[in-house]
C-alpha distance (Angstrom), angle and dihedral (degrees) to the residues before:
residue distance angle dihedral
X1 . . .
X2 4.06 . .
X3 3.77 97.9 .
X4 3.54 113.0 68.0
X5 3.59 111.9 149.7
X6 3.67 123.7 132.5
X7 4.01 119.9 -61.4
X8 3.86 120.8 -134.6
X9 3.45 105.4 -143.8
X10 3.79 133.2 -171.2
X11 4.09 130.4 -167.8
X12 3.72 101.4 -172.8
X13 3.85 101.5 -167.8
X14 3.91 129.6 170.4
X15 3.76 95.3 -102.6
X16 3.50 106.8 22.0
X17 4.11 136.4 24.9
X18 3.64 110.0 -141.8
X19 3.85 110.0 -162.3
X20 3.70 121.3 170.2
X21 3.97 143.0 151.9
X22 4.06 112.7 -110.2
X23 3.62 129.2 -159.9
X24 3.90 125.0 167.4
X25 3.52 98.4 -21.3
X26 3.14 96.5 -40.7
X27 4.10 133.0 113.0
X28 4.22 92.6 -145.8
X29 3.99 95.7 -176.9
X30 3.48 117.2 5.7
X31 4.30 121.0 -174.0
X32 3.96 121.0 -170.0
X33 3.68 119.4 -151.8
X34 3.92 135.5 -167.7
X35 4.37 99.3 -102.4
X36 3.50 92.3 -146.3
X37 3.53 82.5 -170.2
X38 3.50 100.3 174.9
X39 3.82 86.2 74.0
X40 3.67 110.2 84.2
X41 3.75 120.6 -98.4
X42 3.75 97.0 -109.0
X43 3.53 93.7 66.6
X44 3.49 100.5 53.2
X45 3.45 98.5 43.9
X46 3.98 89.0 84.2
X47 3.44 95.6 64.3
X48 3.83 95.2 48.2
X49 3.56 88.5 62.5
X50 3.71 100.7 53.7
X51 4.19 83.0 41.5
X52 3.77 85.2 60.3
X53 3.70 96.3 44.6
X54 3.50 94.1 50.4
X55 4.05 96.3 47.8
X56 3.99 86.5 42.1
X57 3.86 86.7 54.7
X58 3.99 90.1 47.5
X59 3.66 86.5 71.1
X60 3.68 104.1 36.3
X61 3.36 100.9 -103.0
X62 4.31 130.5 105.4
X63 3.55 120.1 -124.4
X64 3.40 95.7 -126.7
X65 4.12 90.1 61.1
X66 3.95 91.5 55.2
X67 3.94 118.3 109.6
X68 3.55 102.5 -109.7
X69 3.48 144.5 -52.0
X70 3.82 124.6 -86.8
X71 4.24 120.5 -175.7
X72 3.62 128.6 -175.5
X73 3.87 116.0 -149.6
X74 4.20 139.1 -167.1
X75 3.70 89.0 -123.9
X76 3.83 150.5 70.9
X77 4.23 110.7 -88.8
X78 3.49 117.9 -154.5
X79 4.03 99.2 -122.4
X80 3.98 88.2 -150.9
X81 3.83 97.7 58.9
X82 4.18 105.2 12.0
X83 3.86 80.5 -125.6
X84 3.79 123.2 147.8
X85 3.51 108.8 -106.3
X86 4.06 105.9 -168.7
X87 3.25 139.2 -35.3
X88 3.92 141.3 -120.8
X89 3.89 97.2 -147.5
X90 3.59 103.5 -68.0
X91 4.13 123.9 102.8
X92 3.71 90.0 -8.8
X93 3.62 99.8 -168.6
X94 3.92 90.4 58.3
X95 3.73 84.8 105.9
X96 4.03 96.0 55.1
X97 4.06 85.6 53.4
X98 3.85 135.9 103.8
X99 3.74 94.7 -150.1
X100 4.10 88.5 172.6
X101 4.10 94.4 54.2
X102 4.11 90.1 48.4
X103 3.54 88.3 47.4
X104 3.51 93.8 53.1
X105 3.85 94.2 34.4
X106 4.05 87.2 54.8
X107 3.63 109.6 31.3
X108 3.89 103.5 11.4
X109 3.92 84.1 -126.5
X110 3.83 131.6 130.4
X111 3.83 106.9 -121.8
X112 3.77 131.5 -157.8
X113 3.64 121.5 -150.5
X114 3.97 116.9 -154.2
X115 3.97 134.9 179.1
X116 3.48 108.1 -97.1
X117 3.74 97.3 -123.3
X118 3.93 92.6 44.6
X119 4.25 87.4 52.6
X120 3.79 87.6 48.5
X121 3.83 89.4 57.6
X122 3.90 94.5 40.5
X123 3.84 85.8 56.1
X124 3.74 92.3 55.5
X125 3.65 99.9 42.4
X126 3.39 91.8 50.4
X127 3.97 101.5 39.2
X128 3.81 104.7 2.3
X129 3.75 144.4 42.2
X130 3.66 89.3 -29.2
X131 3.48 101.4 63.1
X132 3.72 111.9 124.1
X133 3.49 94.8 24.5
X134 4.03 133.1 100.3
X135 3.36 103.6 -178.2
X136 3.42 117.0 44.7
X137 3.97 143.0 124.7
X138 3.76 127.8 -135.1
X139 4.04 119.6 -163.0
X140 4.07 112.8 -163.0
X141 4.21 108.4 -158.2
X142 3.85 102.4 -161.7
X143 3.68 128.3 121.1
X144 3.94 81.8 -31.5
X145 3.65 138.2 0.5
X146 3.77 116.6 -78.0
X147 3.71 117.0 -161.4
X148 3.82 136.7 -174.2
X149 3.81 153.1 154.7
X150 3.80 147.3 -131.0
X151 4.13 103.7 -169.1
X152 3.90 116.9 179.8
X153 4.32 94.9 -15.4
X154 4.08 86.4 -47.6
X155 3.92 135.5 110.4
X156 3.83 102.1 -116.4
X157 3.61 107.0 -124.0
X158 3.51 110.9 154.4
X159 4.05 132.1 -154.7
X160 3.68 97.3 -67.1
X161 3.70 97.6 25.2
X162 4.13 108.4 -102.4
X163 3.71 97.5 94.6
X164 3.96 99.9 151.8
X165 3.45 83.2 -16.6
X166 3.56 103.2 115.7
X167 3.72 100.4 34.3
X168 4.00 91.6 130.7
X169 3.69 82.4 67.0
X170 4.16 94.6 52.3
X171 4.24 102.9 120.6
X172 3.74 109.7 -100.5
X173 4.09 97.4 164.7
X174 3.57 114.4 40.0
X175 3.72 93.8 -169.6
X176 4.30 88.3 39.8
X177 3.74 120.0 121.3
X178 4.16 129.6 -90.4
X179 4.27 111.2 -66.5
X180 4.09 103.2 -127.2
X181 3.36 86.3 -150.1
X182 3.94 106.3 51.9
X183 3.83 113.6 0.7
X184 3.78 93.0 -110.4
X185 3.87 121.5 137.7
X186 3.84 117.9 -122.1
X187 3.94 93.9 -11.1
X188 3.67 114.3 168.5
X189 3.68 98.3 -101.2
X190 3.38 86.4 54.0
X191 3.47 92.0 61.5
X192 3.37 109.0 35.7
X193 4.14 117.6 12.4
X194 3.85 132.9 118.0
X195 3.76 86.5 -112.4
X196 3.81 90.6 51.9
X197 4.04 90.3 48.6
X198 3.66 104.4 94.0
X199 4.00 91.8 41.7
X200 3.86 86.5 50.2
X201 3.77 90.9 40.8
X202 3.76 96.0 42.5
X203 4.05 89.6 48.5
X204 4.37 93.1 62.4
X205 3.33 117.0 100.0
X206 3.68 98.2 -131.8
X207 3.48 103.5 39.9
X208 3.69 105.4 105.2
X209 3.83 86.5 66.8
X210 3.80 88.0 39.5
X211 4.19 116.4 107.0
X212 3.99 86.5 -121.1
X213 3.65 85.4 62.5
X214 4.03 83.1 73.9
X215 3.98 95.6 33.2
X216 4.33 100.8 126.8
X217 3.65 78.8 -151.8
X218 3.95 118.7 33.1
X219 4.05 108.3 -164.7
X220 3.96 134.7 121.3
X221 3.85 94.2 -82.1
X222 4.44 85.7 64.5
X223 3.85 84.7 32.7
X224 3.94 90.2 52.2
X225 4.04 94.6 45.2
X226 3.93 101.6 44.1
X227 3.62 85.5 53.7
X228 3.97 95.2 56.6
X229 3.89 75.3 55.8
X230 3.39 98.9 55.3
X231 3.97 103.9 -110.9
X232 3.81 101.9 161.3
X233 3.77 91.7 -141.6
X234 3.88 100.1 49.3
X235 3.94 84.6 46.7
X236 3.55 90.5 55.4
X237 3.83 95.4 42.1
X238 3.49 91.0 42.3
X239 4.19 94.2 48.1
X240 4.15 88.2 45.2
X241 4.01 87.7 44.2
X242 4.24 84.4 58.4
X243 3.46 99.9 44.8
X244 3.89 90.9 54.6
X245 3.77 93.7 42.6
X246 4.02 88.2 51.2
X247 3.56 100.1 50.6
X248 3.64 86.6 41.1
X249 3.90 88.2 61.6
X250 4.00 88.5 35.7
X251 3.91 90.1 63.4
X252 4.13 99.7 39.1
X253 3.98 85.9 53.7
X254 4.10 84.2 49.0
X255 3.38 94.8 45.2
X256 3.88 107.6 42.7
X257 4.07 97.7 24.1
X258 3.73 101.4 -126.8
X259 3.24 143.5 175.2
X260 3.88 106.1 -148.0
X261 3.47 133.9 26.8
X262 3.93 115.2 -154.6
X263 4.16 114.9 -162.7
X264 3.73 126.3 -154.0
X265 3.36 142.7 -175.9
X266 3.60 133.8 97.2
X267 4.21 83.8 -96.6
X268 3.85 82.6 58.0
X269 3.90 89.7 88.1
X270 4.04 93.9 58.1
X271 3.77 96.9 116.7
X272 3.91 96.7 -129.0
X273 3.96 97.0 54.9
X274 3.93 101.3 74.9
X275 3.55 91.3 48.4
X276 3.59 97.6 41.4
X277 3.70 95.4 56.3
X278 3.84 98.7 36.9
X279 3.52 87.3 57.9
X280 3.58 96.4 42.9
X281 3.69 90.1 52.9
X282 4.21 90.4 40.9
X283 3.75 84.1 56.3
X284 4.09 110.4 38.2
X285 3.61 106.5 28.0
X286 3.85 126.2 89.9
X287 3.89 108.0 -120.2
X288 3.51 115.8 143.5
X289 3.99 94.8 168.0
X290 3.52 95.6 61.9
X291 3.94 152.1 -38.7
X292 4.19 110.9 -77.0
X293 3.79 120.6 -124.1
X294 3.78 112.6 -122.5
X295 4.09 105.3 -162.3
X296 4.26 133.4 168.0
X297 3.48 118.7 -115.7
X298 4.02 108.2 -92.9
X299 4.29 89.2 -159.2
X300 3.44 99.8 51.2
X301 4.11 108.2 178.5
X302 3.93 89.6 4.4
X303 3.66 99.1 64.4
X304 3.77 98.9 88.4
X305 3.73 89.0 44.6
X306 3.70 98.5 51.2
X307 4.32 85.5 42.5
X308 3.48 85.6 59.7
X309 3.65 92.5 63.5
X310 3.78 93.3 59.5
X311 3.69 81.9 43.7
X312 3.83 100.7 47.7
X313 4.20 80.8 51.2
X314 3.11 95.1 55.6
X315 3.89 95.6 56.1
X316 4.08 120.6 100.5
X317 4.16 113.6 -99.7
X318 3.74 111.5 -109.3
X319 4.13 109.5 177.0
X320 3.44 122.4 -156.7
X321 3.58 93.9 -83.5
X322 4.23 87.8 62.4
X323 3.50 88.0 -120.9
X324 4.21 102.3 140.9
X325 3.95 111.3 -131.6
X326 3.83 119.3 -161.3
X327 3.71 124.3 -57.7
X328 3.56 112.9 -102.9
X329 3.99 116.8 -111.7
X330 3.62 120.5 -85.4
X331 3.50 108.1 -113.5
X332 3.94 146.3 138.7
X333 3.56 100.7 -122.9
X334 3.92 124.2 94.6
């Protein structure tokens, strides 16, 4: 590929904005900022470009002289116009906002806007767990459950922008309760998701005499070790928590016909989950061609940053004069 200068990239999360300049693979200078995201959009956006400035002067280099832009975002992105479509309670005037003309305004940079989840996967199929792979699925278990695919050597993306994008919402219980989130019945995250935890937790009989009970923080990670301890109700929210997460996995390698399946997720690293799902999927799911790998994420946190380098490459050139130059080749390779 000609144009190889240095990426700005951007993971906007709900906790924490991950911003960082990327070059070959590589996150070079990397800043992490409270989200607030809460706040609308428009008022962050400010201090994202004095972030970038600052990293891009770190390395000797100006902002304005990088290669593009590439931002990864909680929500579904209409692939046709890079626009916002919704959003799930985080920067809620994203969809009001012409991300392309302040990124051109700013920075005099084409930028390319990606789902979170989707970025996270480009990052390890091009620099992680995914490499050498074409068709493969990642699943992120955080505060939801991310989803995403690589079909044929492309990002899945669909007409409207939610292809394998909203697997955590896929129904698992038909006779389940009402998803906050997205009006589904039973979905997966309504199952089994950190924001689903205290419901979940709350509903067991036994847990008010239950160590999670006095957890300051109740997610998987406190689920995960009081069940190594024995604590009937971690063991049974943990055991529930797996069964949902495998047939989660069982239907995206149905549904998209893949060859790997990458999981992330800080709860990734628990030493049963791997296993668990690989042999879930090994057992349940219909491949006749061949038994699917099940692999953790090697990038953890980085992934969506490094995706976003592929991303930001993929964006049209606009100098500083707005004129657009030609869109790079498509291609794999960083």
């Amino acid at each position: 590929m000609s144009d190889l200068r240095p990426i700005l990239a951007a993971d906007l999360g709900g906790t924490l904005i991950k911003l960082g300049i990327v070059h070959g693979g590589r996150v070079v200078a990397q800043k992490v900022i409270p989200a607030r995201s809460h706040e609308p959009l428009a008022e962050r956006l400010p201090e994202l470009e004095d972030e970038w400035s600052t990293l891009a002067k770190s390395i000797g280099f100006m902002a304005t002289a990088c290669g593009g832009i590439g931002l990864s975002f909680p929500s579904i992105i209409d692939p046709a116009t890079g626009r916002v479509l919704t959003h799930f309670g985080k920067y809620t005037d994203a969809p009001q906002l012409d991300l392309q003309e302040w990124a051109r305004a700013r920075f005099g940079l084409a930028l390319s806007i990606e789902n979170d989840a989707r970025a996270a996967l480009i990052g390890e199929w091009q620099c992680g767990a995914g490499r050498g792979c074409d068709d493969l699925v990642m699943i992120t278990l955080g505060t939801g459950i991310g989803t995403a695919a690589v079909c044929g050597g492309q990002p899945l993306r669909g007409a409207h922008g939610q292809a394998c994008g909203v697997g955590g919402h896929f129904t698992l219980n038909h006779a389940g309760g009402v998803c906050e989130v997205c009006g589904n019945i039973g979905c997966a995250e309504h199952e089994a998701s950190t924001a689903a935890l205290p419901r979940l937790a709350a509903e067991l009989p036994g847990f008010a005499d239950s160590a999670l009970s006095r957890e300051a923080k109740l997610d998987y990670a406190a689920v995960f070790r009081l069940a190594a301890d024995g604590d009937a109700c971690a063991v049974q929210l943990r055991d529930d928590a797996l069964r949902v997460w495998s047939a989660t996995a069982a239907n995206l390698v149905l549904a998209y016909d893949v060859s790997r399946v990458v999981i992330g997720g800080g709860i990734a690293e628990a030493p049963e989950l791997v296993p668990t799902i690989r042999e879930h999927i090994h057992r349940h799911a219909l491949t006749p061609w061949g038994k699917v790998e099940v692999v953790r994420s090697e990038l953890g946190d980085a992934a969506a940053l490094l995706g976003c380098e592929w991303i930001g490459r993929h964006a049209e050139r606009v100098d500083v004069r707005g004129e657009t130059r030609s869109i790079l080749p498509s291609s794999r390779a960083l």
